[in-house]
VEXKOLKE-802912 format. One line per 10 residues: for each residue x, y, z of N, C-alpha, C, CB. Coordinates in pm, 1 decimal, m for minus. Glycine has a CB too. Layout:
N
X/Y/Z/X/Y/Z/X/Y/Z/X/Y/Z  ...;
//
This chain:
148
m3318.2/305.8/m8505.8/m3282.0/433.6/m8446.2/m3389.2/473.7/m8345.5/m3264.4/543.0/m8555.0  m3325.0/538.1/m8261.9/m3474.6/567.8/m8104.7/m3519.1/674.7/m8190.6/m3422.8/642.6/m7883.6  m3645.8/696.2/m8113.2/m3739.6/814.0/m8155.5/m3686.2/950.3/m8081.8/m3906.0/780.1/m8108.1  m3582.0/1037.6/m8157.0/m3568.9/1114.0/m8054.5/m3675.8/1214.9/m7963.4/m3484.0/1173.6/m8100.7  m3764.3/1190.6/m8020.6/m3914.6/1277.3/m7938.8/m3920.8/1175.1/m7820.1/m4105.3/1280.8/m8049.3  m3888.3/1075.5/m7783.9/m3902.3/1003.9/m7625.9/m3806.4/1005.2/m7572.5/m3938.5/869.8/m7604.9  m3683.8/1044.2/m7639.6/m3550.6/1052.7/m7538.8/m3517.2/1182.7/m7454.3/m3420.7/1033.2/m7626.5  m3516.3/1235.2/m7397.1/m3481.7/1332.7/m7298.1/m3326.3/1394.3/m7303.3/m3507.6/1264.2/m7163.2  m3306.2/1532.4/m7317.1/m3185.6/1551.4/m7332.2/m3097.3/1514.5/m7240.3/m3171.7/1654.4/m7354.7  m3129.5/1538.4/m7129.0/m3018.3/1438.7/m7056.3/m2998.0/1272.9/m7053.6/m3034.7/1465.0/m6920.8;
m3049.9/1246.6/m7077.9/m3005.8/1138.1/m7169.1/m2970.2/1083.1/m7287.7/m3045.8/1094.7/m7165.3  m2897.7/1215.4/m7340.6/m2825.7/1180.3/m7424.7/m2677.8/1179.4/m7419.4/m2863.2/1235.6/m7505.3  m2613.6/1127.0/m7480.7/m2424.6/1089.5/m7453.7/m2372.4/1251.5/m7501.1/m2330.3/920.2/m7602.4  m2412.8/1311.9/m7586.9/m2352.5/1491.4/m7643.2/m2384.3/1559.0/m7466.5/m2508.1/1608.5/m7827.6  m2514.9/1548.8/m7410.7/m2524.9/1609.3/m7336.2/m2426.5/1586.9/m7166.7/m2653.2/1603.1/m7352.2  m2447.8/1455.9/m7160.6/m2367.9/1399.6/m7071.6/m2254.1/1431.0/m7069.3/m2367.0/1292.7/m7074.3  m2195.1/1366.3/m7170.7/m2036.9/1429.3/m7182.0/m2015.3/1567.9/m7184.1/m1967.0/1389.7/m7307.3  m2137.0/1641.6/m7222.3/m2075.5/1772.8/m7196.7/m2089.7/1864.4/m7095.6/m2096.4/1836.2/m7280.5  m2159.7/1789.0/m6975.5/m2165.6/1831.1/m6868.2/m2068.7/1773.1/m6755.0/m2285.4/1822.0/m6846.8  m2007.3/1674.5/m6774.0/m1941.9/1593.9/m6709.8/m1812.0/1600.6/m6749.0/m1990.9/1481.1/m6715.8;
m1762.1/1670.6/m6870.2/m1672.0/1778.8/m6929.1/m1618.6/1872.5/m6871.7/m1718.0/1838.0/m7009.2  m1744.1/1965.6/m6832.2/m1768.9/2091.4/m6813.5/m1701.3/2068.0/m6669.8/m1927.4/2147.3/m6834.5  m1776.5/2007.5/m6580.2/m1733.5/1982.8/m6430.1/m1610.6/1969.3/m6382.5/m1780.5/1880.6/m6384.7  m1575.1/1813.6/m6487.3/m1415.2/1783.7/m6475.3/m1345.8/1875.4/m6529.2/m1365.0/1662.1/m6536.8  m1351.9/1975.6/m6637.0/m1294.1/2051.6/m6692.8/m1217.7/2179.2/m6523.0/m1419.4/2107.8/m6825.4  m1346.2/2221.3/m6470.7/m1371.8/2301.5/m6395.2/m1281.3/2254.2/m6263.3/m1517.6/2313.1/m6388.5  m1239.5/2093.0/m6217.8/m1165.5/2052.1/m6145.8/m1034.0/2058.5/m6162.0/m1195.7/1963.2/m6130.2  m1056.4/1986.1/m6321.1/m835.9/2006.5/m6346.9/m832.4/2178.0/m6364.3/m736.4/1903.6/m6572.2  m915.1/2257.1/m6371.7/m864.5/2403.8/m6400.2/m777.6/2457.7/m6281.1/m993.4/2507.5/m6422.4  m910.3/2385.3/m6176.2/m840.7/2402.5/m6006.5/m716.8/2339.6/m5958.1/m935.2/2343.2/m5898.3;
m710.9/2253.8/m5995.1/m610.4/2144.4/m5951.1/m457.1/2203.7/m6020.2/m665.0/1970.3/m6021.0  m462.0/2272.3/m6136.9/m351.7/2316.1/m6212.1/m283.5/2470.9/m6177.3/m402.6/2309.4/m6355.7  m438.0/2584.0/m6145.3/m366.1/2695.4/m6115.9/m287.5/2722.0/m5996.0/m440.9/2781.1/m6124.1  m268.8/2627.6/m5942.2/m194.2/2647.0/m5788.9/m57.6/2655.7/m5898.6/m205.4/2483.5/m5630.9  m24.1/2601.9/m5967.6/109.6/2614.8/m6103.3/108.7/2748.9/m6152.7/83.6/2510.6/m6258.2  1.2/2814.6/m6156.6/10.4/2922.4/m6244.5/m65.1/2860.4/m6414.6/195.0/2969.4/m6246.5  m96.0/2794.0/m6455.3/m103.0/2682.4/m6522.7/m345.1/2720.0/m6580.6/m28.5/2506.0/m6370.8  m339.5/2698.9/m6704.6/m473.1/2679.2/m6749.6/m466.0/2573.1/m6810.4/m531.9/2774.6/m6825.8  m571.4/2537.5/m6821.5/m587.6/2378.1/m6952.8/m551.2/2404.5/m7041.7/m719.4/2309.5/m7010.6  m542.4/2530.5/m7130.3/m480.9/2561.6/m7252.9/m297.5/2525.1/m7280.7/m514.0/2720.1/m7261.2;
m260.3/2575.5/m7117.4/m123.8/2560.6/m7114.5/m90.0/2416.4/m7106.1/m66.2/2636.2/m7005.6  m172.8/2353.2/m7055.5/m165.8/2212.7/m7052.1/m110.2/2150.3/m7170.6/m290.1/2160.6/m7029.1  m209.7/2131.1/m7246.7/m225.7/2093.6/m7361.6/m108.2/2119.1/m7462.8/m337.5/2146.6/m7395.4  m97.6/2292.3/m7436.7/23.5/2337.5/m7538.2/173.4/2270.1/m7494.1/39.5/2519.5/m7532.6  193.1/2200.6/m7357.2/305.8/2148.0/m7307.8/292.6/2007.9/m7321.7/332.4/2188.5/m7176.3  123.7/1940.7/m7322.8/169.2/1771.4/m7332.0/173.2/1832.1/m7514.1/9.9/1594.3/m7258.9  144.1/1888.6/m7599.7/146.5/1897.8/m7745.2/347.9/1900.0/m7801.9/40.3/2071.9/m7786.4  405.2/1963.8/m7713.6/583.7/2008.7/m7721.8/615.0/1874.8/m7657.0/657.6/2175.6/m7614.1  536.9/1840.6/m7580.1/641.3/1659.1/m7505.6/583.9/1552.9/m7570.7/616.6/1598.7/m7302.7  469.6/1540.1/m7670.9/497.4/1430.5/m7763.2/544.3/1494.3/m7914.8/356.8/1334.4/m7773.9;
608.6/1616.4/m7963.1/670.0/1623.6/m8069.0/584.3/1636.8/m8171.4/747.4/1530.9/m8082.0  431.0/1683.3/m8150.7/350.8/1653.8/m8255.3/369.1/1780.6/m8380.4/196.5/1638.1/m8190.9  416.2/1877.4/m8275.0/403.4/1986.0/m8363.6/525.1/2109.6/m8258.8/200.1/2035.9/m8384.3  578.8/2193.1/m8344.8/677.1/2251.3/m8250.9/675.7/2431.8/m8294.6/847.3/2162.5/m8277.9  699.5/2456.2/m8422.1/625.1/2575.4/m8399.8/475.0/2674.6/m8393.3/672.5/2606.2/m8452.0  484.3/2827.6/m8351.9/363.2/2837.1/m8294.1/268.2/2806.2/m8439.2/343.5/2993.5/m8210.0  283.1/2832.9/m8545.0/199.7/2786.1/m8687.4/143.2/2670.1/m8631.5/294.2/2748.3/m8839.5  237.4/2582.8/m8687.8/190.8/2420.8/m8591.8/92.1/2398.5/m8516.4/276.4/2375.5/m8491.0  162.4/2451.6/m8411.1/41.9/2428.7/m8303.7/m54.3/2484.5/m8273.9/64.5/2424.8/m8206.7  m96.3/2616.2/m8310.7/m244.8/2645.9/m8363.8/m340.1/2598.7/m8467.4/m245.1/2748.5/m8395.2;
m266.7/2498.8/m8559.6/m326.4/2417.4/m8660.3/m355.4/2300.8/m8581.5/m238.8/2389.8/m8787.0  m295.9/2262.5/m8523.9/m309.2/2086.7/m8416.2/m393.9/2163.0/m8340.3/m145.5/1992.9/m8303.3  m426.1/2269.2/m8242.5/m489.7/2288.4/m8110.5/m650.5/2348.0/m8176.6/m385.5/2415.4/m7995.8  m608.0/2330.6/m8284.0/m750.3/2410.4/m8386.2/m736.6/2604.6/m8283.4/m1001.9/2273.7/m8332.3  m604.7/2668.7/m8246.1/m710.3/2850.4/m8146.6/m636.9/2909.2/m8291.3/m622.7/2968.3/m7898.0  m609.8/3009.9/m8259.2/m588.6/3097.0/m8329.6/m404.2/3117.7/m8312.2/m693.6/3213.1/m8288.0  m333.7/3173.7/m8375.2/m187.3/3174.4/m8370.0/m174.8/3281.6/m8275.3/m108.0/3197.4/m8509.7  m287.1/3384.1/m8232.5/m233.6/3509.1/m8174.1/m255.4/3458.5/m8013.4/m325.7/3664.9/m8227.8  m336.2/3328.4/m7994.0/m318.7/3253.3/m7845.9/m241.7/3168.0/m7877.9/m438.2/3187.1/m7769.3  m169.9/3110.3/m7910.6/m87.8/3032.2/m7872.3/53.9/3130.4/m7900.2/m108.5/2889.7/m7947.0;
41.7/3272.6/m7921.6/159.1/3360.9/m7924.6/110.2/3402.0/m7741.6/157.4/3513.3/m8078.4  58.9/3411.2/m7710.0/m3.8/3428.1/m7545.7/36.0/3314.0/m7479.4/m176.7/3437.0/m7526.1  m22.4/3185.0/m7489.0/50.3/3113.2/m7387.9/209.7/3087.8/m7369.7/m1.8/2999.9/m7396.4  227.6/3076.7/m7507.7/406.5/3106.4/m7488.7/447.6/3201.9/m7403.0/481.7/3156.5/m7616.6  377.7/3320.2/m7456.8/475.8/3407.4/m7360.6/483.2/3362.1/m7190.5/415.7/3574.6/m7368.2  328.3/3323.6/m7165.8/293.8/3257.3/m7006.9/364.0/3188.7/m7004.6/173.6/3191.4/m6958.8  441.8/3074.8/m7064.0/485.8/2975.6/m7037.0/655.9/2967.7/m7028.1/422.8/2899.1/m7122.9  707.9/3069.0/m7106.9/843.4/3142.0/m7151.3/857.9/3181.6/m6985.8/831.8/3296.4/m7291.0  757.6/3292.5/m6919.4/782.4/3393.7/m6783.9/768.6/3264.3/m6687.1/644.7/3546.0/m6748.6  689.9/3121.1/m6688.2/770.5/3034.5/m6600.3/861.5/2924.7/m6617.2/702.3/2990.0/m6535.8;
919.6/2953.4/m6717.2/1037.8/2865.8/m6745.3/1033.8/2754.9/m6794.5/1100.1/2841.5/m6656.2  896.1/2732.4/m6880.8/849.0/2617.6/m6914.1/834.9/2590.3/m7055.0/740.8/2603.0/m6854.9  870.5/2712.1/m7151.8/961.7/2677.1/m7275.6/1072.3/2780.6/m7295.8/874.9/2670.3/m7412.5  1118.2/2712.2/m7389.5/1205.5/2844.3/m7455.4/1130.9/2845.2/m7598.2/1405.1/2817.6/m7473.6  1187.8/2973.3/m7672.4/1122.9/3018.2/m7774.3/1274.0/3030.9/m7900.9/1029.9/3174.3/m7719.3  1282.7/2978.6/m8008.1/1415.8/3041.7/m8097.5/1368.8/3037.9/m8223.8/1565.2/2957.3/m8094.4  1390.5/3164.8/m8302.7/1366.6/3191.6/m8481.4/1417.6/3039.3/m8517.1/1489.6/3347.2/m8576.9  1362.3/3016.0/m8599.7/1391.0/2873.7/m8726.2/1512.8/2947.9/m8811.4/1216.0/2828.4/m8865.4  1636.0/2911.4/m8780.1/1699.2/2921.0/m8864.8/1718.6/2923.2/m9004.7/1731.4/2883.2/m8836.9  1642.7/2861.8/m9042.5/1596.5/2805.1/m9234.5/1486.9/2884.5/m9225.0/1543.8/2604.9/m9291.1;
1383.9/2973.1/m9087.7/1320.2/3074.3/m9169.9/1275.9/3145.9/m9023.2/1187.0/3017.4/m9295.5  1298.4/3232.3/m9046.9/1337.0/3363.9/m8978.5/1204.7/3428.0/m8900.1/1395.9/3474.4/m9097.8  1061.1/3377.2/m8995.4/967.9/3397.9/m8913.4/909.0/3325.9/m8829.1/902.3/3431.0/m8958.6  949.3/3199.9/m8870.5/925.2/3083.2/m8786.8/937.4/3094.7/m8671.0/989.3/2988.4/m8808.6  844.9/3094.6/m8548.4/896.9/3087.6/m8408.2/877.9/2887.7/m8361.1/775.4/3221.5/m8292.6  998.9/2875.2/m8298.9/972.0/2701.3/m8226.4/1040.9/2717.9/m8061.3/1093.8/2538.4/m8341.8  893.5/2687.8/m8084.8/897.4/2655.2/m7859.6/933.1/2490.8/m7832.8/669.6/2679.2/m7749.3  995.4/2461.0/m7752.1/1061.4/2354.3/m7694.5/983.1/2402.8/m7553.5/1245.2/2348.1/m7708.0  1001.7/2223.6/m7509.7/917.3/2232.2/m7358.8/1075.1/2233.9/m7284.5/781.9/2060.9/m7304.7  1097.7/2278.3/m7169.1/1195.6/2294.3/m7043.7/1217.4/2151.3/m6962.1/1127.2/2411.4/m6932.9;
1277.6/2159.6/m6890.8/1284.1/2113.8/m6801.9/1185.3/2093.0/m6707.3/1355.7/2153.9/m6775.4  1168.2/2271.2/m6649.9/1036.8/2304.6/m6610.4/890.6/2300.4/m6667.4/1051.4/2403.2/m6588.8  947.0/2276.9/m6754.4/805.9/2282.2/m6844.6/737.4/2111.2/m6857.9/853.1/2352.6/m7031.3  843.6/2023.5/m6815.2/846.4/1862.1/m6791.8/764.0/1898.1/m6654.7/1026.5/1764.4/m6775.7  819.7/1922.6/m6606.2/770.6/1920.1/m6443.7/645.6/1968.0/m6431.5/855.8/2007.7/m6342.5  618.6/2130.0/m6480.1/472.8/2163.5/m6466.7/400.6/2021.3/m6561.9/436.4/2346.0/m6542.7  389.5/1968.6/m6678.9/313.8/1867.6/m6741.1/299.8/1735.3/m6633.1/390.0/1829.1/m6885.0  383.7/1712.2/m6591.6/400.2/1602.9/m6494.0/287.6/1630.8/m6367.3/567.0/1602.0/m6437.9  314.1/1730.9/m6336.8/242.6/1813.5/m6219.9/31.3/1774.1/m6261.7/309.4/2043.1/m6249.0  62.9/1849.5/m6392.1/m112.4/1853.7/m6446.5/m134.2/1732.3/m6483.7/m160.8/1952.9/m6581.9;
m56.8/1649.5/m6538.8/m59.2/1484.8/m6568.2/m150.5/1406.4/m6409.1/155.0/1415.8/m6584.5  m56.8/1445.1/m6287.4/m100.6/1389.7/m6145.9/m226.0/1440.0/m6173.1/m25.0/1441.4/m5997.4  m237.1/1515.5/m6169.7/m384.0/1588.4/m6129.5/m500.4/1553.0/m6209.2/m379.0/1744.5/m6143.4  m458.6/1553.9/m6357.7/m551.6/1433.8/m6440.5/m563.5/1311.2/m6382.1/m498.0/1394.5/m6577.1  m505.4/1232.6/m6368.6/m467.8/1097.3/m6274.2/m595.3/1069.8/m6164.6/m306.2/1129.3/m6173.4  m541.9/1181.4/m6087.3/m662.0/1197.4/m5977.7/m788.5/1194.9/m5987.0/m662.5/1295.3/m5924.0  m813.5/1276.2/m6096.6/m955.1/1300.6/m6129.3/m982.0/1144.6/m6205.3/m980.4/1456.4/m6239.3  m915.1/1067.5/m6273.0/m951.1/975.4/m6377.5/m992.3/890.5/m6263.0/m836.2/920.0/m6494.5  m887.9/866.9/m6109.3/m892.7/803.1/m6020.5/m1055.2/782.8/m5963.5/m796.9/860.4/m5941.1  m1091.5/902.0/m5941.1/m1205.1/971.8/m5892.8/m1337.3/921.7/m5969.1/m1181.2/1126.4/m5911.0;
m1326.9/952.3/m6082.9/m1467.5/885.3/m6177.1/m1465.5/760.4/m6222.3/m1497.7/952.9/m6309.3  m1363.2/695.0/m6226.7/m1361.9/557.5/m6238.8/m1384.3/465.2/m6120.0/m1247.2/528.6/m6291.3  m1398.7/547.0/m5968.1/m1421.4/437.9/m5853.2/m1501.5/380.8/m5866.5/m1437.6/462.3/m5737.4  m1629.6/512.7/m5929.9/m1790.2/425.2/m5897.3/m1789.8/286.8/m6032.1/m1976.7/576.3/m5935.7  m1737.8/297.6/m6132.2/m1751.0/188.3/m6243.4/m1666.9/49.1/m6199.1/m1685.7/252.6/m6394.7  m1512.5/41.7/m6183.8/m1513.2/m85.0/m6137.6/m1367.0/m105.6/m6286.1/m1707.8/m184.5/m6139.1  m1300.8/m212.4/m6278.8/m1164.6/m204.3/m6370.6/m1224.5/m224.9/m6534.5/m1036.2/m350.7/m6320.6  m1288.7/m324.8/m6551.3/m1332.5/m312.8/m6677.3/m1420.1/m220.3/m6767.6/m1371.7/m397.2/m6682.5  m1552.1/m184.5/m6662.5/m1580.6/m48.6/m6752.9/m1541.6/59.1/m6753.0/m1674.5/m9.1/m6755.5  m1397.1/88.7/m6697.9/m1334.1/186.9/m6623.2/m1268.3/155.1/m6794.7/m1249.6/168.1/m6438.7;
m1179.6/65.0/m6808.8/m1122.5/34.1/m6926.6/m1175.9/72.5/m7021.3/m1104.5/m72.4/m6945.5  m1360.2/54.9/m7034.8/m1353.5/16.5/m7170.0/m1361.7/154.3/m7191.8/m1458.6/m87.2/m7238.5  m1427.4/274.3/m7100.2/m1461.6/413.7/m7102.5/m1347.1/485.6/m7180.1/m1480.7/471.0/m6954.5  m1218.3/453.3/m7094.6/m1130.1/499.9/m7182.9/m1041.2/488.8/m7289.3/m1093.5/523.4/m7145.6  m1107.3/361.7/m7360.8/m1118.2/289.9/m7470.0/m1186.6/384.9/m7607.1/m1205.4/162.9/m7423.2  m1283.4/385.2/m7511.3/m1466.2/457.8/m7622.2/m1392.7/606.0/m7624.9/m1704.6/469.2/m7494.7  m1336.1/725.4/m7531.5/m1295.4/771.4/m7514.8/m1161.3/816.0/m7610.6/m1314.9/737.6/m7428.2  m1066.8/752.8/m7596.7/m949.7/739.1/m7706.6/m1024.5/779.2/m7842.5/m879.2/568.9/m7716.9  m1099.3/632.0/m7896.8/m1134.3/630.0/m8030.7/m1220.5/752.6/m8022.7/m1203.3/493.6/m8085.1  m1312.9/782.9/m7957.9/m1395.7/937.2/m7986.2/m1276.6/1072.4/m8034.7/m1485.9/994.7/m7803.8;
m1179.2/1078.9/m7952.6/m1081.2/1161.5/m7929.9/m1007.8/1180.5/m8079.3/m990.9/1103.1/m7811.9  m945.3/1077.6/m8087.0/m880.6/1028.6/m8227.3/m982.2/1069.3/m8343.4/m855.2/852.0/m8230.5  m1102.5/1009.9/m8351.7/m1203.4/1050.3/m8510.0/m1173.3/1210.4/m8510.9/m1424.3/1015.0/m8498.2  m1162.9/1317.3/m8372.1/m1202.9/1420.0/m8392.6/m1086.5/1472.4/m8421.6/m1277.3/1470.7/m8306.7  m994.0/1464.2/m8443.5/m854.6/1465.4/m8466.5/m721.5/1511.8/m8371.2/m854.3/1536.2/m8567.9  m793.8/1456.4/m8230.7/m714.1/1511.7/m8149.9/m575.8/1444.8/m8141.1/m778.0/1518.1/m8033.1  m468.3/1497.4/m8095.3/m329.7/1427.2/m8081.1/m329.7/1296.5/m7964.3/m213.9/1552.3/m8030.7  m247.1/1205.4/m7975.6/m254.3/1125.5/m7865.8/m188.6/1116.7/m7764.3/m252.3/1038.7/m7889.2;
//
């Protein structure tokens, strides 16, 4: 194990990634609100287009926020046509959002724009460590229990 008294915080992988996070974070934020669109909404629409989870219970348990934001982005996302919202029949308090049509299209939209950026930081590496990054990446993603 290194001595962490000779390693330097920026050189460490927590710090890196979380500045290089932070940045890219700060790009797709840009790249998305021309939609009307936050990373939160993102997420809550690629979360409804792979089926992982469908009502708002659900998906505040998968997104780890709280149920009273993901009762907020719905509504954002309801006023652009990018879900619908209907009681669970078998239970009445249940709310389940479905992604739209539109709601395909805005994901598609923030999908490009991820794309771009992946485009962007992978020039300087080259096809294989470009690969393996988002390899190391995946499996990091996955331990922490994110959806795929």
């Amino acid at each position: 194990m290194k001595d962490v008294k000779q390693e330097k915080l920026t050189d460490t992988v927590a710090f890196r990634l979380g500045t290089l996070g932070a940045i890219t974070a700060d790009r797709f934020a840009e790249g998305i609100a021309v939609h009307g669109l936050r990373a939160k909404h993102a997420g809550l629409l690629a979360l409804l287009a792979s089926g992982a989870a469908a009502s708002q219970q659900e998906i505040a348990r998968t997104m780890k926020v709280t149920p009273s934001l993901v009762v907020g982005l719905a509504d954002d996302l309801e006023a652009l046509g990018a879900v619908s919202r209907e009681r669970d029949p078998d239970d009445r308090r249940r709310q389940v959002l479905t992604i739209t049509g539109r709601g395909h299209e805005l994901l598609a939209a923030c999908t490009a724009v991820a794309h771009a950026l992946d485009e962007e930081l992978a020039a300087a590496l080259g096809d294989a460590p470009a690969a393996a990054l988002r390899d190391a990446l995946a499996l990091l993603a996955a331990r922490t229990g994110l959806p795929g």
